[in-house]
C-alpha angles and dihedrals in degrees: 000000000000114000080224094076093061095060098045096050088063098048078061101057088039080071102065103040111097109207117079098208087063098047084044093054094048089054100049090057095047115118124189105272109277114193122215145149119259120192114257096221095188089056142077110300106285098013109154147182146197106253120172120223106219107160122038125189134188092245083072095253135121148175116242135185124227133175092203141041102042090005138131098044084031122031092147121079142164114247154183112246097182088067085201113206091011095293115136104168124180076233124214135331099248087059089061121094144188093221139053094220083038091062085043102055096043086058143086089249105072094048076078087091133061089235092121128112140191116241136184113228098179082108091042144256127351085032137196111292105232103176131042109242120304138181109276098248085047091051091048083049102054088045090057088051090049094054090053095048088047116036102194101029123110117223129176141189127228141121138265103223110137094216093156130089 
């Protein structure tokens, strides 16, 4: 595979995201494509495969495309990029996503901005938003305040952001 796809597959998704501080943020985190193998940890000892890094964050994570392992349903996961000890895994399933903005969104990387909301599930999923958009520790703060004022209520956190086409 060229390093070149992975990046064009995000401008593509960039497309279709409207908020700007989003696709700025996302920008600003891109690195050129770096290829590396990543241990494949559900498959025989050793077994490897060619994963880009293609988002890198201070926390020391990162978001990485790769055509095997979860792929094709998931070529977008959630990844270390310290490789501490010399251990660089493809990671777990539930790190692995369809979507670009999907893998974004699910990471530590997008709680940066204050793009997150309160909202009241006791009338199911999507909710009812309860708050305007917070930071995400004073979200969390607010939906600790609102468990304890209403013993049980469910509440959740997430963000409003349309990124899909």
């Amino acid at each position: 595979m060229e390093h070149g796809k992975p990046r064009s597959l995000i401008e593509e998704e960039l497309r279709n995201v409207r908020d700007d501080r989003v696709v700025q943020h996302v920008r600003s985190l891109l690195v050129e494509p770096r290829g590396e193998f990543r241990n494949w940890d559900y498959g025989a000892p050793n077994e490897r495969y060619l994963c880009w890094i293609v988002l890198e964050h201070k926390s020391g994570t990162g978001i990485a495309y790769c055509e095997e392992g979860f792929a094709p349903p998931c070529p977008w996961g959630l990844v270390s990029t310290r490789g501490e000890g010399g251990y660089n895994s493809i990671g777990q399933d539930s790190g692995w996503h369809p979507t670009f903005m999907d893998a974004y969104f699910d990471s530590f990387v997008s709680t940066d901005l204050p793009i997150w909301r309160l909202f009241s599930l006791d009338d199911g999923w999507p909710g009812q938003p309860l708050t305007e958009e917070l930071s995400w520790t004073d979200v969390w703060k607010r939906h600790e305040a609102a468990l304890q004022g209403n013993p049980g209520s469910k509440f959740g956190v997430h963000h409003t952001i349309h990124y899909r086409a």
